[in-house]
N, C-alpha and C positions, 0 to 999 in steps of 0.2 A: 504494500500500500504506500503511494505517495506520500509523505506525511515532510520531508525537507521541503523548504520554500513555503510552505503553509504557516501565514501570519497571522499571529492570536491578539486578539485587546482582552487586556482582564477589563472588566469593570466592576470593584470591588472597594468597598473600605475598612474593612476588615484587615490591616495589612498580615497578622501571622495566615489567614486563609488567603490572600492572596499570595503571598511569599510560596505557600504550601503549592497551591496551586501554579505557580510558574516554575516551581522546582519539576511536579509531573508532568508540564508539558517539555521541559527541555530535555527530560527523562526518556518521553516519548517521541523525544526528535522532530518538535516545533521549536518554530520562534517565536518568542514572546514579544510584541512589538512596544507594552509600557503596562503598566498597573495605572489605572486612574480609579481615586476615590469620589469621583464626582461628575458632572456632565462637562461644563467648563475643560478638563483634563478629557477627559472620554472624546469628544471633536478634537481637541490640539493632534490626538494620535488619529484618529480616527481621519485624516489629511495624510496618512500615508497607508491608506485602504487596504486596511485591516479583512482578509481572508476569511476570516471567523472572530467572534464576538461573543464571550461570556459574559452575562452581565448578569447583575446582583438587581434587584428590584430595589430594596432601601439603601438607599448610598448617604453618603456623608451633608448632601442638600438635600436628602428629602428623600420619597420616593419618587423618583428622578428615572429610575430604571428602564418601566414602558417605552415614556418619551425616546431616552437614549436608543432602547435597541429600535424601535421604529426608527428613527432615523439613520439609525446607523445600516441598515437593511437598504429602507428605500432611499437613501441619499445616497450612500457611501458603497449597497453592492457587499455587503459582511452576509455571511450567514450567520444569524443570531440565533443562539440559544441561554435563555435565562438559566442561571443557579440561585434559585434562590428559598428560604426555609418558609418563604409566603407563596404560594402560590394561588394564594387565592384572591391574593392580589390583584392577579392578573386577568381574572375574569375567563370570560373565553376566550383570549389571546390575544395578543399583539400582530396587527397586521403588519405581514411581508416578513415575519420572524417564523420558525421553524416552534420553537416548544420549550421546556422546560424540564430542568432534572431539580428534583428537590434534595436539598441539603440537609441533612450532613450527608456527603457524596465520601466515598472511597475511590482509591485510585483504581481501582476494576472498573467502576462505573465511568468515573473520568474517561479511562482508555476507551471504553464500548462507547460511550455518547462519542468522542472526537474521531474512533473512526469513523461512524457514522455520520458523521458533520463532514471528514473527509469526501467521502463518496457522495453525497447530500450537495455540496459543494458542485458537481459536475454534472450529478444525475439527481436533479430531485424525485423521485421514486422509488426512490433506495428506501431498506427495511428501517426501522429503529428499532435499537434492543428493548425490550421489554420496560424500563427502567425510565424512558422517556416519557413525556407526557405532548404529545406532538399536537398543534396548534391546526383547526379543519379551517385552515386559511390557504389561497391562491398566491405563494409566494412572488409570481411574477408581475401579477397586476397588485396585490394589496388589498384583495376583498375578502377582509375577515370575517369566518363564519364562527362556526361552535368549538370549543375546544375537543379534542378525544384522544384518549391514552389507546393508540396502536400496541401492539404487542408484537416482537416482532424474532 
């Protein structure tokens, strides 16, 4: 699996969970392109188009997260996927964003959601591991429908 050249934005402020997390992506032979606690930081990186996109729902402004990964989806071309311990936050999803892994994640999980975010990446029709909660949104156009936990 591809996984060198694939660029990751944490967005996170949490820093020991995000520290933790850019250790397992470098583990699994990504790059990590910045940790940003905020949305302010999350655009500064997010200007050198960021491949994939973790993002936290509660961040250091607020619950700022949605906003971010939509944007960061439909402006910026990321495939987002939210880590976050609210998912209910998020309603039936964020449009143009893929889904959601809820936290506390192990690095099993990590690995399984970013290959899948790999492949996801080129083929959106690719499976997700069981473990994901994947957003019944049109990632191309942005018309968000109903959430649903694929199994996969």
């Amino acid at each position: 699996m591809k996984r060198m050249g694939k660029r990751i934005l944490i967005v996170e402020d949490e820093f020991l969970v995000a520290l933790n997390l850019r250790q397992s992506l470098s583990a699994l032979g990504f790059e990590t392109l910045g940790i940003a606690p905020d949305a302010p930081t999350a655009f500064q990186f997010a200007s050198a188009k960021p491949d994939i996109a973790l993002v936290d729902v509660n961040l250091r402004d607020g619950e700022t997260g949605p906003h971010i990964g939509h944007r960061l989806a439909n402006e910026y071309g990321a495939v987002v996927l939210f880590l976050t311990a609210n998912p209910a936050q998020l309603g039936d999803g964020v449009a143009g964003t893929v889904g959601c892994l809820c936290k506390p994640v192990d690095h099993e999980e990590v690995q399984n959601a970013l290959n899948f975010l790999v492949i996801y990446h080129d083929n959106p029709s690719a499976t997700p591991p069981s473990s994901l909660r994947i957003f019944g949104n049109d990632n191309q156009s942005g018309n968000s429908a109903n959430g649903i936990h694929r199994n996969g």
